[in-house]
N, C-alpha and C positions, 0 to 999 in steps of 0.2 A: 577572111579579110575583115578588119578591123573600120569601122564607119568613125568618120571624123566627126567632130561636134556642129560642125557646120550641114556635112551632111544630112545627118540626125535630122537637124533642123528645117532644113530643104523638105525631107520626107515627112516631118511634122506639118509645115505650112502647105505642103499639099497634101495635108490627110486635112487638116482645118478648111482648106478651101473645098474639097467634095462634101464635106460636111455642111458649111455654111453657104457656099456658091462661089463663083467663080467670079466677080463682079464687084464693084465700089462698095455695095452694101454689104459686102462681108468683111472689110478692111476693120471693124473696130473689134469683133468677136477673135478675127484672127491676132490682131494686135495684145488682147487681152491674154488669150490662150498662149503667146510667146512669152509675155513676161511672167503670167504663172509659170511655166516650165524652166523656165531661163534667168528669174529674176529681175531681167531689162529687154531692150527691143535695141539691141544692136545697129549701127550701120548698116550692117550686114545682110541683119532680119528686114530690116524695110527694104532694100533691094530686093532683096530676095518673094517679100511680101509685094512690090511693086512690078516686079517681073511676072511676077504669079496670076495678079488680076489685072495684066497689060495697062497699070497706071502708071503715074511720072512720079520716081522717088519722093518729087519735093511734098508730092498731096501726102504722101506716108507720113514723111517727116511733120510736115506742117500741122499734123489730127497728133503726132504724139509729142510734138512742142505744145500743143493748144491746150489737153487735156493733163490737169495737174496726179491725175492718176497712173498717168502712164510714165514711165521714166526708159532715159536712154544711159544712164548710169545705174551701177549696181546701188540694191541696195538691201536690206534686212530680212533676213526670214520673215520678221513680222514686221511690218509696217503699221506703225501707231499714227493714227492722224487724230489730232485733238482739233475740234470743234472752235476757232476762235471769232462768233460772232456776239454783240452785242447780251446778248439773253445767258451764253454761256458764261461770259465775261464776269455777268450780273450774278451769277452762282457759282462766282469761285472758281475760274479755270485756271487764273493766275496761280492760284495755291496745287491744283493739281498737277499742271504745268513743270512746276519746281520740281515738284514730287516726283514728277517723270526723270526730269534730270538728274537730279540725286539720286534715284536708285541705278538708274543705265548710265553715268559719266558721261554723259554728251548732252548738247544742246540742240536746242531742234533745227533740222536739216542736216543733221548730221548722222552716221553709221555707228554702233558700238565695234570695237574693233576685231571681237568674235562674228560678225558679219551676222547676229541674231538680228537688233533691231534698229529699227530707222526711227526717228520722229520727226513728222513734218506736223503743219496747220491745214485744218482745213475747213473751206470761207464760210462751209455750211452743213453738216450732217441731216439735215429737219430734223431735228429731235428739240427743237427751241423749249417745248414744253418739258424736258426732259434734264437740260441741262443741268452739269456739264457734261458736253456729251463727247466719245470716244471711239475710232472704229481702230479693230486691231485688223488687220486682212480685211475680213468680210465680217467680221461680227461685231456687231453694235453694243456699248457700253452705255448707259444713261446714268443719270443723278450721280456722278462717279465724284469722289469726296479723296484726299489725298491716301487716305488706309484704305482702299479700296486697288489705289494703284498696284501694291506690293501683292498683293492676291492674283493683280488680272496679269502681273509679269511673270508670279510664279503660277499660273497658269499656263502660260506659255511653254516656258519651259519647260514643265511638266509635260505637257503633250507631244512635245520634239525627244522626251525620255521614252514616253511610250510607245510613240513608233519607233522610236530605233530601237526597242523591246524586241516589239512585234517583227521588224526585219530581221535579226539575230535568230527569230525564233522560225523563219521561213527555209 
């Protein structure tokens, strides 16, 4: 018998709840671990995430309306967040900025339509010292200058070439 994707998911948010606990303090670990897997946090997933740790959907909802990392819409393999505070501002993020959108066709807040990459803002990275600063997923870019962009995107997809290598190769 074939498991639905919702199922899957059931049996994920309760393999993340034995892991982290059963309880309100484990709502953001499990949160995080759905939209790795999943990409977003579904209707779905928060019920199902609300069910789980006998809280009221709306507290789910409310922590993944609240935090600008979490999203209930699809979006990018990689998610680029650029730095837009005062300091990064002062080093050039406008010019990076650009750079981003002329290489991916889209402006920020929006998906490329290969469903690779997102660009959003974001209010603060601390890297002030470092700017302009850039996180793609998890990995932090600093002093990042417009010829810098076209490396960190083929970067990117270079490593989405190499594990589909490696899965072929499995």
């Amino acid at each position: 018998m074939l498991i639905t994707e919702r199922q899957r998911m059931v049996q994920d948010i309760e393999s993340w709840a034995g892991q982290f606990g059963n309880d309100r303090s484990s709502l953001m670990p499990i949160l995080q671990n759905v939209q790795k897997k999943y990409s977003r946090i579904s209707e779905f997933s928060m019920q199902a995430i609300a069910d789980r740790l006998e809280i009221h959907p709306v507290e789910v909802y409310g922590v993944v309306s609240f935090y600008s990392f979490l999203k209930d819409e699809v979006h990018g393999k990689f998610v680029i967040r650029l730095c837009q505070t005062i300091t990064c501002d002062m080093a050039g993020k406008d010019r990076v900025a650009k750079q981003l959108e002329n290489d991916l066709g889209v402006s920020f807040g929006e998906t490329t339509t290969d469903g690779m990459f997102t660009l959003e803002y974001a209010n603060c990275l601390g890297m002030c010292d470092q700017g302009p600063a850039m996180l793609v997923n998890d990995q932090v870019f600093t002093c990042v200058t417009p010829e810098k962009v076209h490396d960190i995107i083929q970067g990117c997809r270079q490593s989405l070439t190499a594990f589909a290598g490696l899965r072929k190769e499995s």
